[in-house]
N, C-alpha and C positions, 0 to 999 in steps of 0.2 A: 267257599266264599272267604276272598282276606277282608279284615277287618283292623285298622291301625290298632295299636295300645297305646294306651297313655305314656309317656317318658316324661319323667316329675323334673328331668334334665332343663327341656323343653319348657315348660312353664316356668319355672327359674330363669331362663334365658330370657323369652317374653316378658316376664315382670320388669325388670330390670330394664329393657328398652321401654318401654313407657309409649303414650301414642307418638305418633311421629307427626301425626296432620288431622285437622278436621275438615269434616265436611258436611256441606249443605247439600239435600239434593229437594230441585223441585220441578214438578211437570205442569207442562201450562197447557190448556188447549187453546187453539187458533184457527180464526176462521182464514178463509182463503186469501181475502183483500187483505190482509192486516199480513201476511206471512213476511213479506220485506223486509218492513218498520220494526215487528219482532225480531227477525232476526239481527236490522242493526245493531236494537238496543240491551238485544242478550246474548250477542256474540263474545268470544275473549276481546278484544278490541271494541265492544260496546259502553256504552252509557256504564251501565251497570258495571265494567272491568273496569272505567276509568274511576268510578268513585272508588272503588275498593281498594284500588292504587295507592288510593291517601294512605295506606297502612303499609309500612313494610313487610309485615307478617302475612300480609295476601299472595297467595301463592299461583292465583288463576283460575278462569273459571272454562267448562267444557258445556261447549251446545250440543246437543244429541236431537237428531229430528228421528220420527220412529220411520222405520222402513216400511212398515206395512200400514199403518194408521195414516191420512192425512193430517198435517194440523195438530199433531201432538207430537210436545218436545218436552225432554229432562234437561236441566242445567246444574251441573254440581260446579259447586263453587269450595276451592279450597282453600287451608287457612294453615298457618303454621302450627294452634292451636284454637281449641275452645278461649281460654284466657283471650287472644287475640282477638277473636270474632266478637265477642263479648263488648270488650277493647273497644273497638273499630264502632260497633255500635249504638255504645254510650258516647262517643264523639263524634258522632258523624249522624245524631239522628235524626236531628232536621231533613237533612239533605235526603238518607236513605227513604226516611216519609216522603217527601216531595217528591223524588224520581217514582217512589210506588205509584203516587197518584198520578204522576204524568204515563206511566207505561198499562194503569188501566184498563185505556179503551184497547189495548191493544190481545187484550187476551178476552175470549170466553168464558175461562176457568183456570185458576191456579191452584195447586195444591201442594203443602210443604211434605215431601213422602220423609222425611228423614233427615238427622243430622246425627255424622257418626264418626268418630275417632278410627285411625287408621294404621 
């Protein structure tokens, strides 16, 4: 069995690069009727990529529909950084509230799996 070793090289190099991007990720369930409307509004070209646009540090968001589940999808949304996301959200939080409740009726279930530096 191989098994890597530590190289303290390697962690010196990573320190020093710092994150490079954050990320949001979250998965939604969806009923059938609604699968369109969600996808509009949480495609990279959705509702939701257009508000996050207001930021330059928004880097794009990816829809993922599950291959084998119907009706369940992850969306990671990237960010240049945390600081930025942050940013983006103390300026923008009316609106980011507003689009929440207007995309509502459109899920069954949302859930936030994660947010993680990359």
């Amino acid at each position: 069995m191989h098994f890597r070793h530590f190289d303290p090289r390697c962690a010196t190099i990573m320190a020093g690069l710092g994150p490079h991007m954050f990320v949001v990720v979250w998965q939604f369930e969806i009923s059938e009727e609604q699968v369109a409307a969600f996808e509009a509004a949480y495609s990279p070209e959705g509702a939701w990529a257009q508000l996050f646009r207001a930021s330059p540090e928004y880097q794009g968001t990816e829809l993922l529909r599950d291959a084998y589940i119907p009706g369940v999808y992850l969306t990671i949304d990237r960010w240049a950084s945390e600081e930025a996301f942050r940013a983006f959200r103390k300026d923008h939080d009316a609106d980011y509230e507003a689009l929440d409740r207007a995309c509502d009726a459109l899920t069954s279930r949302e859930t936030r799996i994660g947010a993680y530096t990359v």
